[in-house]
C-alpha positions in Angstrom: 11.0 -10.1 7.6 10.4 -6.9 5.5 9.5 -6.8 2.0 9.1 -4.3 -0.6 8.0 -5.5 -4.3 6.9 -2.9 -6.9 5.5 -5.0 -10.2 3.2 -5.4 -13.0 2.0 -9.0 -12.0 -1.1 -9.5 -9.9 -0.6 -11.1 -6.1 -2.2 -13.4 -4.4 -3.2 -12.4 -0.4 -3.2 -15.5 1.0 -0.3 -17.2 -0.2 1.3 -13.3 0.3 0.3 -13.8 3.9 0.7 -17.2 4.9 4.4 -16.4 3.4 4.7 -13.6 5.9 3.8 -15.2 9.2 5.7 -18.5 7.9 7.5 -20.1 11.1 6.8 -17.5 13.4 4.8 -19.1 16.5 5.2 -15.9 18.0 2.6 -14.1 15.7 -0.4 -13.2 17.4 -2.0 -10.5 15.1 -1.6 -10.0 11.3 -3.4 -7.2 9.5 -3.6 -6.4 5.8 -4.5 -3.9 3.5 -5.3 -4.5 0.2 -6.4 -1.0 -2.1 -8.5 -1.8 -5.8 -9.2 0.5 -8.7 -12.3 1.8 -8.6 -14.9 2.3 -11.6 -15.6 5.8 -10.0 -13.1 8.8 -8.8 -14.4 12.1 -8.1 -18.2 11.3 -9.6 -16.4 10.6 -13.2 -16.0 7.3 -14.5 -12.6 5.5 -14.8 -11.7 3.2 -17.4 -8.3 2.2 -16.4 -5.7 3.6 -14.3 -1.6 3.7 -14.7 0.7 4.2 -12.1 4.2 5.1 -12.8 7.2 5.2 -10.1 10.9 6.2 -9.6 12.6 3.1 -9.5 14.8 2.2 -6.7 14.0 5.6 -5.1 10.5 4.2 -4.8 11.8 1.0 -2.8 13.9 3.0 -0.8 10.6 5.3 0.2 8.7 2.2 1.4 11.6 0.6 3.0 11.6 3.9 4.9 7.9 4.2 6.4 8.7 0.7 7.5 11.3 1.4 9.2 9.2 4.6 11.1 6.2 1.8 12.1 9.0 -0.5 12.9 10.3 2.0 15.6 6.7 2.6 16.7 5.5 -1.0 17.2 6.6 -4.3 17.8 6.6 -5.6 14.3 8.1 -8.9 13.2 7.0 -8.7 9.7 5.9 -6.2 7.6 5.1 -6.3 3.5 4.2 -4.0 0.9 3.8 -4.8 -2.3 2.4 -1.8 -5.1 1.7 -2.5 -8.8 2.7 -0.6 -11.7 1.7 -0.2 -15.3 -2.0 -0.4 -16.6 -4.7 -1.4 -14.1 -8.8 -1.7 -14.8 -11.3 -1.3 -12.6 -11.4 -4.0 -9.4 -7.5 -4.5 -10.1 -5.3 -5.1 -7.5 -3.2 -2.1 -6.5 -1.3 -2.6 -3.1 -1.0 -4.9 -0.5 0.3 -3.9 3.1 0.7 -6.9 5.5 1.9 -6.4 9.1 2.8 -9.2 11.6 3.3 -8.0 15.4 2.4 -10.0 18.5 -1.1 -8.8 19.1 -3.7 -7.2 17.1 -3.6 -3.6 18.4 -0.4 -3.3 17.0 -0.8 -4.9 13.9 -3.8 -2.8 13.0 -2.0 0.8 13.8 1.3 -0.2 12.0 -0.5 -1.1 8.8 -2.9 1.7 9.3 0.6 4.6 9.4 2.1 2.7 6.6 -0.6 2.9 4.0 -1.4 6.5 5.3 2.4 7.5 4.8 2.1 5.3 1.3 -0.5 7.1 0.2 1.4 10.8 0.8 5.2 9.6 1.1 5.8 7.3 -2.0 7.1 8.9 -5.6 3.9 7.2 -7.2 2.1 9.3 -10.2 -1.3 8.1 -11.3 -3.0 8.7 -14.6 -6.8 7.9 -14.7 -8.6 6.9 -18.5 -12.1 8.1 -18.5 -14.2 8.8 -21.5 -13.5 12.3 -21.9 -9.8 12.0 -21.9 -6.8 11.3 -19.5 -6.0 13.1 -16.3 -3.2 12.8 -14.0 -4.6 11.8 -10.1 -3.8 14.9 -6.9 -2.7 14.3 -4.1 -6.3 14.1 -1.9 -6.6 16.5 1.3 -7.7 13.5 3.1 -4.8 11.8 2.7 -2.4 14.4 4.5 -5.6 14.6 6.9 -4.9 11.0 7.7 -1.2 12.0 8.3 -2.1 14.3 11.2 -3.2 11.8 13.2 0.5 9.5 13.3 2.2 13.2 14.3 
């Protein structure tokens, strides 16, 4: 099973998981991911935080860095689900969830699928602080991150 879900409503990680891993007794290792808003970026306060995305190209994105850890690893499930719209600080964001047959591989599949997430997906964020709005970069870290799945 693969999902991807792009939406405004929260999620909730263990029924998100226990759905994933559902009547597979061949499951050995699941690994999630699950990214918040934070109340600080870059030393300046946040308020709130909207994401905007391409829809349907933005599926088709995700659907495709699964596919990449899918030929890399033994992966029986794999789920991604990434909010949109208005978010406040300690809001849920994302959630990656991979299922494999031991840990090791659930832990690097998740690991190259937020990394490539993080660089790879048409996502734009715009951050609210007190002095204004401002539109989120690309971080250096994050392609950093990449170099390591090459």
């Amino acid at each position: 099973m693969t999902e991807v879900r792009i939406q405004t409503e929260d999620f909730d990680l263990s029924q998100e998981v226990a759905q994933l891993r559902a009547g597979n007794a061949k499951v050995g290792g699941i690994v999630s991911f699950v990214g918040t808003v934070r109340d600080l970026n870059e030393g300046a306060a946040v308020a709130e935080m909207e994401l905007e995305h391409y829809p349907g190209m933005t599926e088709q994105s995700i659907q495709a860095i699964i596919d990449q850890a899918k030929e890399r690893w033994p992966i029986y499930g794999a789920l991604v689900i990434h909010r949109v719209g208005p978010l406040k600080p300690m809001d849920q964001i994302v959630l990656v969830a991979v299922t494999s047959p031991h840990r090791g591989e659930a832990f690097s599949a998740c690991e190259f699928i937020i990394d490539y997430l993080k660089t790879e997906a048409p996502f734009w964020k715009k951050e609210q602080m007190p002095e204004g709005a401002r539109w989120v970069d690309a971080r250096s870290s994050d392609d950093e991150a990449l170099r390591k799945w090459t």
